[in-house]
SETOR-944924 format. One line per 4 residues: number of its first residue (from 1); for each residue x, y, z of N, C-alpha, C, O, CB. Coordinates in steps of 0.1 Angstrom, whole numbers, padded with zeros to 4 digits. Glycine has a CB too. Layout:
N
NUM) X,Y,Z,X,Y,Z,X,Y,Z,X,Y,Z,X,Y,Z | ...
//
This chain:
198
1) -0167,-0120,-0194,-0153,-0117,-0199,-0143,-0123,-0189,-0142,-0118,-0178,-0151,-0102,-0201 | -0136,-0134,-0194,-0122,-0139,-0185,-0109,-0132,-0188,-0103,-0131,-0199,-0119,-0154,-0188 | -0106,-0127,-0175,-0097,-0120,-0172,-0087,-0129,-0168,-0091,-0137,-0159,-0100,-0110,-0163 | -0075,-0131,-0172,-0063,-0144,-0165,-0050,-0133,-0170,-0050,-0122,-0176,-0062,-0166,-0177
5) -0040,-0141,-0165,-0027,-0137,-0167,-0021,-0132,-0179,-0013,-0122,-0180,-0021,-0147,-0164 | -0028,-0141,-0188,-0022,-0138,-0203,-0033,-0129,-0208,-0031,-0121,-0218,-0019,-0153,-0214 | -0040,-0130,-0205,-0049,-0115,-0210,-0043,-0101,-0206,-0040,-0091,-0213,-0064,-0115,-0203 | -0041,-0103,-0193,-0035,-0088,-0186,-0020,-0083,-0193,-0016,-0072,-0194,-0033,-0090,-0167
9) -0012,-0096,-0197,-0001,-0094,-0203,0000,-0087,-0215,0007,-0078,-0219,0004,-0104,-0204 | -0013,-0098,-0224,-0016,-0091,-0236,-0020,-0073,-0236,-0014,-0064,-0242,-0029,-0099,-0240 | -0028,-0073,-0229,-0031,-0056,-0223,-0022,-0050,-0221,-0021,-0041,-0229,-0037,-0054,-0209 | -0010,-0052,-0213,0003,-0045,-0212,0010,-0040,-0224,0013,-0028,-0227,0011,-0052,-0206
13) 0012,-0054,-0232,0016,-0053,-0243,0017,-0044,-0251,0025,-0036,-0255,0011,-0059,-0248 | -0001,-0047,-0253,-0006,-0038,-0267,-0006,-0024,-0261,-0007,-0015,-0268,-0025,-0041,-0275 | -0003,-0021,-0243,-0004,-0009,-0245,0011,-0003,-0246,0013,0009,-0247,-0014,-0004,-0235 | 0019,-0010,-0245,0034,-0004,-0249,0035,-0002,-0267,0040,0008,-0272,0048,-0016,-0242
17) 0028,-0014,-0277,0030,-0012,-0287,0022,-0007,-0298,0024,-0007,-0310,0034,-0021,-0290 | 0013,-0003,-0290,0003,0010,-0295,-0002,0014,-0284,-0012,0010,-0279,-0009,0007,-0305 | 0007,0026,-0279,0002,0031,-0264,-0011,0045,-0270,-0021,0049,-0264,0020,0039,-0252 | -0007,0048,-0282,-0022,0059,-0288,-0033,0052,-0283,-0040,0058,-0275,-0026,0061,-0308
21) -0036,0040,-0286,-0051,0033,-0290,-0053,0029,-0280,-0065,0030,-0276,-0053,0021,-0300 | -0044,0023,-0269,-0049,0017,-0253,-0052,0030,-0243,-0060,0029,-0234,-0034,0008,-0244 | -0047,0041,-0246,-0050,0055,-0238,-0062,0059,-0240,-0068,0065,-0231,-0042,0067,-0242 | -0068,0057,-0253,-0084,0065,-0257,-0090,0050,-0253,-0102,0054,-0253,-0088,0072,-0278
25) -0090,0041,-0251,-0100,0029,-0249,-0095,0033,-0232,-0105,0034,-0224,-0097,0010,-0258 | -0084,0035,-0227,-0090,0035,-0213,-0096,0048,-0208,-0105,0049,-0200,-0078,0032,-0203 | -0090,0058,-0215,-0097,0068,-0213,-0114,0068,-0212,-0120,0073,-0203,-0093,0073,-0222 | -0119,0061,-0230,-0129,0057,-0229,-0143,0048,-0217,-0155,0048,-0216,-0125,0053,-0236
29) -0129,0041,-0209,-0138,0032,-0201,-0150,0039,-0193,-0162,0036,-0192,-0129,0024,-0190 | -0140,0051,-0189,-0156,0061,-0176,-0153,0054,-0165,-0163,0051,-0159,-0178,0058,-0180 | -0142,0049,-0159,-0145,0045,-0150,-0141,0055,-0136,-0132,0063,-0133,-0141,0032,-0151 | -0152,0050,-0129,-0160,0059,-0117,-0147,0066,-0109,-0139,0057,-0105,-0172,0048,-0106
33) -0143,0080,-0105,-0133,0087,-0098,-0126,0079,-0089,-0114,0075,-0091,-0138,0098,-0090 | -0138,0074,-0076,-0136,0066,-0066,-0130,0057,-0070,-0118,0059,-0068,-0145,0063,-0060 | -0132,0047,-0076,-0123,0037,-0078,-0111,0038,-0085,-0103,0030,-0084,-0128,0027,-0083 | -0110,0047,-0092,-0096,0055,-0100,-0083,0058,-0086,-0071,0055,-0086,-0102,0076,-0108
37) -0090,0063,-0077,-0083,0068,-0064,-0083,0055,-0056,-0073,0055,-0048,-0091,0080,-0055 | -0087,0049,-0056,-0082,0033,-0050,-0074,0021,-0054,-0069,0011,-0048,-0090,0027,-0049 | -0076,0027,-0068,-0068,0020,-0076,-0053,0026,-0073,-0045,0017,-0072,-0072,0022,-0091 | -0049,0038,-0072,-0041,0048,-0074,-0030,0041,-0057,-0019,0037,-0056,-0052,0068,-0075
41) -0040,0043,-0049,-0039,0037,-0035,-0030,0027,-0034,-0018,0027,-0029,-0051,0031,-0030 | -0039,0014,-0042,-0035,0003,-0044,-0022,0000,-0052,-0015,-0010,-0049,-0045,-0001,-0049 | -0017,0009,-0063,-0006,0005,-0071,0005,0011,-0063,0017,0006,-0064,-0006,0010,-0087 | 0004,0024,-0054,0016,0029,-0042,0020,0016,-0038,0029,0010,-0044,0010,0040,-0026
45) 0011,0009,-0026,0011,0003,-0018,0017,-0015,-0023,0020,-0023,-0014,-0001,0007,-0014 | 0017,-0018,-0038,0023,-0026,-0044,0037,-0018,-0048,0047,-0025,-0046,0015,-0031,-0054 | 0039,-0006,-0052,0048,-0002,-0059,0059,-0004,-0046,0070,-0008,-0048,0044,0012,-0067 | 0055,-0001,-0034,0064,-0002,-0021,0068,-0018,-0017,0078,-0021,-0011,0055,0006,-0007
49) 0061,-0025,-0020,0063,-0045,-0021,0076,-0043,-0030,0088,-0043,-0027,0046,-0059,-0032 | 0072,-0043,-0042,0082,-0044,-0048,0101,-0039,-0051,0111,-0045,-0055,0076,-0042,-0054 | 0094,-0023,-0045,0106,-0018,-0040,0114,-0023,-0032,0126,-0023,-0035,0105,-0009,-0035 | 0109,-0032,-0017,0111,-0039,-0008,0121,-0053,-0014,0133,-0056,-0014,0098,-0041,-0002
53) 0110,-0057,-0019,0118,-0071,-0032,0128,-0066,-0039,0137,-0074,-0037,0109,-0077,-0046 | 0131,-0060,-0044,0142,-0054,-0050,0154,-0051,-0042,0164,-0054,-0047,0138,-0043,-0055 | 0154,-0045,-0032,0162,-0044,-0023,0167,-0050,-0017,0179,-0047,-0015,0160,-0041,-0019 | 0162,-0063,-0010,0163,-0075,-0008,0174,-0082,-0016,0185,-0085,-0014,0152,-0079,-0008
57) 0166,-0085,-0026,0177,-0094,-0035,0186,-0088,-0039,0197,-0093,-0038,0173,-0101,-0048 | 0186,-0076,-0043,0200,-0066,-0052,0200,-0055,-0041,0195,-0044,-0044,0195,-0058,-0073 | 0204,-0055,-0031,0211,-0045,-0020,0219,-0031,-0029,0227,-0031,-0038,0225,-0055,-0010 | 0213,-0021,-0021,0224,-0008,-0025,0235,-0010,-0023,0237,-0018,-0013,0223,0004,-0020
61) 0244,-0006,-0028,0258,-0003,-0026,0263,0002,-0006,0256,0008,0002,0259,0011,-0040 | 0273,-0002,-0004,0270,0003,0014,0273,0018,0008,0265,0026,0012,0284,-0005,0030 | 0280,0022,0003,0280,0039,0002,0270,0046,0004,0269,0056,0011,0283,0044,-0010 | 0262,0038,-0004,0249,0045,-0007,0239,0044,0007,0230,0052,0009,0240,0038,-0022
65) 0240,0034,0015,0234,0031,0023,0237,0038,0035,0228,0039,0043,0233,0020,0023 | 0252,0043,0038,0255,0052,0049,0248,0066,0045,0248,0074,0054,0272,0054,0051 | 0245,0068,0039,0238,0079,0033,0226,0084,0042,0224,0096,0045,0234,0075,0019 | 0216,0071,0046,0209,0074,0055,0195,0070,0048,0186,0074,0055,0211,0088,0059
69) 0193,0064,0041,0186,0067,0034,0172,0054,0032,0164,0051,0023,0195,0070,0024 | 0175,0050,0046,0165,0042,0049,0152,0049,0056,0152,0057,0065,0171,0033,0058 | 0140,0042,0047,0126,0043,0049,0118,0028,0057,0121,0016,0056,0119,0045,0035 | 0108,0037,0065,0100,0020,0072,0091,0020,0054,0091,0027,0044,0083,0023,0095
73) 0086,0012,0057,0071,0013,0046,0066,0017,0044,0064,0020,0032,0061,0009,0044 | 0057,0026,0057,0046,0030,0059,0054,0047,0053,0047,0056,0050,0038,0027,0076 | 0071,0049,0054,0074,0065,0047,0077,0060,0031,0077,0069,0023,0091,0074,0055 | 0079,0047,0028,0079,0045,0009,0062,0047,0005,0059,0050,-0006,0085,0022,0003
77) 0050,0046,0017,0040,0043,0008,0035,0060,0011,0026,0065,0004,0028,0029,0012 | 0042,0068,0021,0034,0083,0018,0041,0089,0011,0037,0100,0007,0030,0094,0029 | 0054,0085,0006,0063,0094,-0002,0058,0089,-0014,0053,0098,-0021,0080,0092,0001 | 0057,0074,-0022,0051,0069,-0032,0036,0078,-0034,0032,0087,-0042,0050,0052,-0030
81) 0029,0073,-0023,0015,0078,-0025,0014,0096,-0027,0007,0100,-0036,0006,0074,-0010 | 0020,0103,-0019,0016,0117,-0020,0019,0123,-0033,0014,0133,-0038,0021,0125,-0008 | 0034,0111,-0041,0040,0117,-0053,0027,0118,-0064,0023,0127,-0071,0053,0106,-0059 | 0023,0104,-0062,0011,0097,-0076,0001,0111,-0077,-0002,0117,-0087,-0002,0078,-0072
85) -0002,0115,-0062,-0017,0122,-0061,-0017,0134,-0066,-0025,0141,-0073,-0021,0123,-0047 | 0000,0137,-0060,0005,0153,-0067,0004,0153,-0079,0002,0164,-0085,0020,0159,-0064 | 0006,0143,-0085,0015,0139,-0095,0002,0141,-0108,0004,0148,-0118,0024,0122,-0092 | -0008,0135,-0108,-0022,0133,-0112,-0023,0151,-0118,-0022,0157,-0129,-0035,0126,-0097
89) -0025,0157,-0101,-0027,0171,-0103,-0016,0177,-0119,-0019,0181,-0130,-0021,0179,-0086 | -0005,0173,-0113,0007,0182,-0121,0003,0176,-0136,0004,0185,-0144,0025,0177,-0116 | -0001,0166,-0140,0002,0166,-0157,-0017,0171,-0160,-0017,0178,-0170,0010,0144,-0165 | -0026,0169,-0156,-0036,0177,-0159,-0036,0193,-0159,-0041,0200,-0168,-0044,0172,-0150
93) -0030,0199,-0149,-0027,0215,-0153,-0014,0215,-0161,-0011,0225,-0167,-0024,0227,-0137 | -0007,0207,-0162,0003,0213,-0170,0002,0209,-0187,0010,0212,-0196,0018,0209,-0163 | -0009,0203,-0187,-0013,0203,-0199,-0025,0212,-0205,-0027,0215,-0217,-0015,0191,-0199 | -0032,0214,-0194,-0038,0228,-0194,-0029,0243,-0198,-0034,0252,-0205,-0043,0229,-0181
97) -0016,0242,-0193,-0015,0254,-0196,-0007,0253,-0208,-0005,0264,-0214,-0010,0264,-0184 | -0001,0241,-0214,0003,0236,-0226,-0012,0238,-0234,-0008,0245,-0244,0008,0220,-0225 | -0020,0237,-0234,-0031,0239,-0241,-0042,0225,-0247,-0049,0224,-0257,-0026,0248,-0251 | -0039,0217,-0235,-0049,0206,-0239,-0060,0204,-0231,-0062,0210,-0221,-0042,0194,-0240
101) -0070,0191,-0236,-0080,0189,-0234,-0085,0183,-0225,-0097,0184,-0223,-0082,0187,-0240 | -0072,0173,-0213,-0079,0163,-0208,-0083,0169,-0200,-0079,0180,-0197,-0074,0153,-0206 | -0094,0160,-0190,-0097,0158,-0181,-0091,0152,-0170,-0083,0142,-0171,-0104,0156,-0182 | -0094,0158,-0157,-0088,0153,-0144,-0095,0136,-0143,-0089,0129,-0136,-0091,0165,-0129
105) -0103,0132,-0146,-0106,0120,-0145,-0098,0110,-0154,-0095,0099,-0152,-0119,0118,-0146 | -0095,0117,-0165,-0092,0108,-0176,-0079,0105,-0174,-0074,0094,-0175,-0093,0113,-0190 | -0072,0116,-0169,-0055,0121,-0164,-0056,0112,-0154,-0049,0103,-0159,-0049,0138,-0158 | -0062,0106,-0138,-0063,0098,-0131,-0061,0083,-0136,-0054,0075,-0130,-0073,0101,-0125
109) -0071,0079,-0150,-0073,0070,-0152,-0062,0067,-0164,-0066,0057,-0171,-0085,0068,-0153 | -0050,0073,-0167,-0041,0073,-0176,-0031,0073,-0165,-0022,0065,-0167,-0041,0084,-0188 | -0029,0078,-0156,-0018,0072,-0144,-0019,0062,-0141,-0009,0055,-0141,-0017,0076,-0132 | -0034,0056,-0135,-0033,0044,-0131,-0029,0032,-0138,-0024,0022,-0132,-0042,0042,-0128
113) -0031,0033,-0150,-0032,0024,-0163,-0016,0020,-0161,-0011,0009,-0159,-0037,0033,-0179 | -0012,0034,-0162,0010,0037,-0168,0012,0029,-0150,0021,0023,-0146,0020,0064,-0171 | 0002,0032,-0146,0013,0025,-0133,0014,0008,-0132,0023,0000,-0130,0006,0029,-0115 | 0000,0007,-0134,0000,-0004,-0137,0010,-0014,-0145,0015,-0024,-0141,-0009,-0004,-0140
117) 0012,-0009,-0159,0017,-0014,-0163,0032,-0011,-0160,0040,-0017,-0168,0011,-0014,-0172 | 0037,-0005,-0152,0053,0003,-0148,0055,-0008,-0137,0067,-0011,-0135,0054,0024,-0140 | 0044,-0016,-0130,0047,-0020,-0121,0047,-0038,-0122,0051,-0045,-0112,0039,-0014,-0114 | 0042,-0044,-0135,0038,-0052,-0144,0053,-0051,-0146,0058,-0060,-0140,0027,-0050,-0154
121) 0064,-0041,-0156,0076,-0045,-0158,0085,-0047,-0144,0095,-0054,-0143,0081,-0035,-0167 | 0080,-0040,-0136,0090,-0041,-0126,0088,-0055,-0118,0099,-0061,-0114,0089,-0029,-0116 | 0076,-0061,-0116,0078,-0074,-0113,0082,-0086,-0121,0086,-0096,-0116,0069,-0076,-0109 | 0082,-0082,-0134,0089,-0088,-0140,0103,-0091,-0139,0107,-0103,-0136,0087,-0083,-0148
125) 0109,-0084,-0139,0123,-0077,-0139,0127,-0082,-0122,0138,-0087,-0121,0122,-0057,-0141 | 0120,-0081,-0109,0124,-0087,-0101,0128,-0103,-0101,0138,-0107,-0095,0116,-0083,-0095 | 0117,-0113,-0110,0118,-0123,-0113,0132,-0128,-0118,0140,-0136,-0113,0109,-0124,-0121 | 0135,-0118,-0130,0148,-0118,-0137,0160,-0118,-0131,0167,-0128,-0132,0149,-0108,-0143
129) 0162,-0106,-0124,0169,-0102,-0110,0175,-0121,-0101,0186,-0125,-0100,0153,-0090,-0098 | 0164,-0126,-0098,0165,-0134,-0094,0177,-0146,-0100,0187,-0150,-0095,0152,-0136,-0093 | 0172,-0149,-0114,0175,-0156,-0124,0192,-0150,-0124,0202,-0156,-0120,0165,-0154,-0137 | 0191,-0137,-0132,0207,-0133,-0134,0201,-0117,-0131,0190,-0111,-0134,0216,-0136,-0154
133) 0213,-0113,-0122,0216,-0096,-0119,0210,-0094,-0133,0199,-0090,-0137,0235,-0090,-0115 | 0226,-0098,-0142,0230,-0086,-0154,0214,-0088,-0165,0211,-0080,-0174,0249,-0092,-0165 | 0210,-0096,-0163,0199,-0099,-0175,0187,-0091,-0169,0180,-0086,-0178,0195,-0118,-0178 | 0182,-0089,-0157,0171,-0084,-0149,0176,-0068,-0148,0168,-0059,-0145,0168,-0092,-0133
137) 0189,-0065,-0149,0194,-0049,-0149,0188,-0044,-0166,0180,-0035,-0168,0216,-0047,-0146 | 0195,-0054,-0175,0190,-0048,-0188,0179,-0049,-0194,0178,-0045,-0206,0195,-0050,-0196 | 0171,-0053,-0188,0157,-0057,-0188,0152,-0043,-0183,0145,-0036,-0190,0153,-0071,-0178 | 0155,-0040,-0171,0153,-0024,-0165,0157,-0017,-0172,0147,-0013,-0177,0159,-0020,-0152
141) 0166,-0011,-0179,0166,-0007,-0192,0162,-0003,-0203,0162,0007,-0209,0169,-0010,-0196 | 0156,-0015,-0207,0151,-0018,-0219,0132,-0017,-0213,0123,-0016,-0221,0159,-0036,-0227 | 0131,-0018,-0203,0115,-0010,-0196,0116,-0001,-0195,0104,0004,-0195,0108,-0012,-0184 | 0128,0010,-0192,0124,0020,-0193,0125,0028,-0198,0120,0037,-0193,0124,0022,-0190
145) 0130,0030,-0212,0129,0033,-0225,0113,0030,-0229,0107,0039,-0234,0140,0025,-0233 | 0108,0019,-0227,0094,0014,-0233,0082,0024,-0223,0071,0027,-0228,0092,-0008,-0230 | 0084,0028,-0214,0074,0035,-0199,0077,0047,-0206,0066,0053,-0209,0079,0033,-0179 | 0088,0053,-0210,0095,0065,-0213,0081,0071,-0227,0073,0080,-0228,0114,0062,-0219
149) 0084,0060,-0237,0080,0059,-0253,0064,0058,-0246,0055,0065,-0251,0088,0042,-0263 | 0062,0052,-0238,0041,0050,-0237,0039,0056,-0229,0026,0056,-0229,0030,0037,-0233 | 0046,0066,-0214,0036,0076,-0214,0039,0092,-0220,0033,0103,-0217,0033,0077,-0199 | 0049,0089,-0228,0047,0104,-0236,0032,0104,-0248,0024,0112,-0250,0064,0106,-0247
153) 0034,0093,-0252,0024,0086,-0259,0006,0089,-0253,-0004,0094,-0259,0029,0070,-0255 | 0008,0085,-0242,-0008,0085,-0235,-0009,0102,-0230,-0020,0108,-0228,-0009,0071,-0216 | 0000,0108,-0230,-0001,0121,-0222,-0006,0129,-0238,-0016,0136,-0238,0017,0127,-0214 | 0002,0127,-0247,-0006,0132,-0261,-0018,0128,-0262,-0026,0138,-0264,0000,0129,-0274
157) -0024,0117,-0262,-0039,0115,-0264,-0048,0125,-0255,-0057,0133,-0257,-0042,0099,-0261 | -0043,0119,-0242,-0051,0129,-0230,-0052,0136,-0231,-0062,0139,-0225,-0049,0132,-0220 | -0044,0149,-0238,-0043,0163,-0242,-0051,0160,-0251,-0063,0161,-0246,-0030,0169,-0245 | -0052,0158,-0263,-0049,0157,-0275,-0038,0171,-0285,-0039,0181,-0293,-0063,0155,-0279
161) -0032,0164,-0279,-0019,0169,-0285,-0017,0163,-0298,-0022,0153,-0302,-0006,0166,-0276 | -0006,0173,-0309,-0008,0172,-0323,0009,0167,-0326,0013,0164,-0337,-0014,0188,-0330 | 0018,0169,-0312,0029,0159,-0312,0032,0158,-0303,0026,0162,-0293,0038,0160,-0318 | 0045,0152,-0304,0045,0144,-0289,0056,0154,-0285,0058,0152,-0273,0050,0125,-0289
165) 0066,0166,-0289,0071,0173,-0282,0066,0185,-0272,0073,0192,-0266,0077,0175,-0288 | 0049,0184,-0273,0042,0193,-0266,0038,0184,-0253,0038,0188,-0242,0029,0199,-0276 | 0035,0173,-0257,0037,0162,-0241,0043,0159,-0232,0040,0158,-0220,0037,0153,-0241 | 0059,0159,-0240,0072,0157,-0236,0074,0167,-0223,0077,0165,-0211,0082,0161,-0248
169) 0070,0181,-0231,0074,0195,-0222,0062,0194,-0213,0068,0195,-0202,0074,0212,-0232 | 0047,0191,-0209,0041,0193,-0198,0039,0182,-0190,0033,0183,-0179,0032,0197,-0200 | 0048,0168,-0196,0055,0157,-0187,0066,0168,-0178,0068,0169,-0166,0065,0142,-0198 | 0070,0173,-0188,0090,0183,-0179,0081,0189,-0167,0083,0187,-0155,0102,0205,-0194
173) 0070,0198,-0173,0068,0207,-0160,0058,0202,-0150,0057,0207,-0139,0063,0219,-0164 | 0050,0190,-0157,0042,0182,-0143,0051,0178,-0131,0049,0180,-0119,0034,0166,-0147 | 0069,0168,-0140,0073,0166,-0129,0082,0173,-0118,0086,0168,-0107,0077,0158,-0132 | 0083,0190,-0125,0090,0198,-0118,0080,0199,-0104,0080,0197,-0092,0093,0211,-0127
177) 0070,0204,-0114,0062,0207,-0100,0053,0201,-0091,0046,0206,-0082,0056,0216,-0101 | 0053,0187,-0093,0055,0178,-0082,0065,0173,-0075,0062,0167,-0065,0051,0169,-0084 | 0075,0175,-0078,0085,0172,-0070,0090,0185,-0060,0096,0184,-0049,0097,0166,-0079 | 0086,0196,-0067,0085,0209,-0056,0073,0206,-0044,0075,0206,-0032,0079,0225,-0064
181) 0059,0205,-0053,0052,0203,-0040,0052,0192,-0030,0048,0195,-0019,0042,0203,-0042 | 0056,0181,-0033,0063,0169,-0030,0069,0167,-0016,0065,0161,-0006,0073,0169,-0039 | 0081,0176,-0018,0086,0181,-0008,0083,0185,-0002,0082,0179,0009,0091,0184,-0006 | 0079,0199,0000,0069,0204,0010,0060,0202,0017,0058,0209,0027,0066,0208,0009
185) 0051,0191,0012,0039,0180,0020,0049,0174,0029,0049,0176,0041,0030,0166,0010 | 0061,0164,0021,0065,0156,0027,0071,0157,0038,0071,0148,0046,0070,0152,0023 | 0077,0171,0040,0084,0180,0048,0075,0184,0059,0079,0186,0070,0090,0192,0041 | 0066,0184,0057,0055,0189,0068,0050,0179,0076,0049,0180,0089,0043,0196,0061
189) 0047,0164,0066,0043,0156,0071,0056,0146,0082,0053,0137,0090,0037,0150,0060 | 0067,0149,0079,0076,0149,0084,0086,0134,0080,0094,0128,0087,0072,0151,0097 | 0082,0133,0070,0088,0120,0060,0099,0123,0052,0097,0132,0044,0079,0113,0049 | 0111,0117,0055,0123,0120,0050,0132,0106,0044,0130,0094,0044,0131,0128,0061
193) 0141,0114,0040,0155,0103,0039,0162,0096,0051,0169,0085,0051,0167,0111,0034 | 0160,0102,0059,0169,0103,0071,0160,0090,0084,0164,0087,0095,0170,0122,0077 | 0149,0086,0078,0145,0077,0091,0128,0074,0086,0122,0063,0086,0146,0089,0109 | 0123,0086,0081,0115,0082,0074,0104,0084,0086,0106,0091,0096,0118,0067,0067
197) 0091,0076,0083,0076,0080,0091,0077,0067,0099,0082,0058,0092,0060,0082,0080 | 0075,0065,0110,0079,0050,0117,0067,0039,0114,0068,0027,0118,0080,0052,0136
//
């Protein structure tokens, strides 16, 4: 099986424009924990490149930047990383106590997937950025409306949920309570806004 560029695009694709059917085939795959968690590793640790690129070319505002609010890498990839890991946890129990079915492997391998492809628009969109601000801003837009629409999407399959406003709500409370526990790792680990992990 050849795997190229326009295959993986195609993949993206179909999984934004039938994100039901790409969720139960990845679901389906089985593939092994360990590499789920390296995968997981691996899309932080891009997701922080790109952030970087982004910044670069399209600078915050200085308001925003007296703020303090500068990170080295190594605090974008434990703040990115500890979010995903919490994050895995949070929509597996909170679909549990919503009353669904998935599994913590499957829930791992339906993050990685959405990151993947979250990270697929965003390099996109950096490209854009490049080209024109205003065309690479509504481009960000118009991805995220589409990430919004496919993982409410994939979070109903994973469950198997009977609509998508029962997904919606244990998307609400996965991301409450990762962003509670979140903080408190991060706080401990001693990664902030203010300077970040060196």
């Amino acid at each position: 099986m050849t795997f190229d560029f326009q295959t993986w695009m195609r993949a993206v694709w179909t999984s934004i424009m039938e994100p039901s059917d790409s969720a139960r085939k990845v679901i389906d795959m089985n593939i092994p924990r360990d590499a789920l968690w390296m995968g997981l590793a691996l899309v932080a640790v891009v997701n922080v490149i790109l952030v970087v690129l982004l910044q670069m070319i399209s600078p915050a505002p200085v308001a925003f930047q007296e703020q303090g609010f500068a990170l080295s890498p190594f605090g974008f990839v434990a703040i990115i990383g500890v979010f995903l890991a919490l994050f895995v946890f949070g929509v597996f129990y909170a679909g549990k106590i919503m009353g669904g079915q998935g599994s913590l492997q499957g829930t791992l391998a339906i993050i990685v997937w959405f990151q993947s492809i979250s990270l697929t628009l965003e390099a996109i969109q950096v490209v854009l950025v490049l080209i024109s601000p205003a065309i690479g801003s509504i481009f960000g837009l118009l991805s995220l409306g589409a990430l919004i629409w496919c993982f409410v999407n994939f979070i109903n399959v994973l469950h198997g949920f009977k609509n998508l406003g029962k997904a919606m709500v244990a998307i609400v409370l996965a991301l409450i309570g990762t962003a509670l526990i979140s903080g408190i790792v991060l706080a401990v680990l001693g990664v902030g806004p203010t300077g970040g992990m060196a």
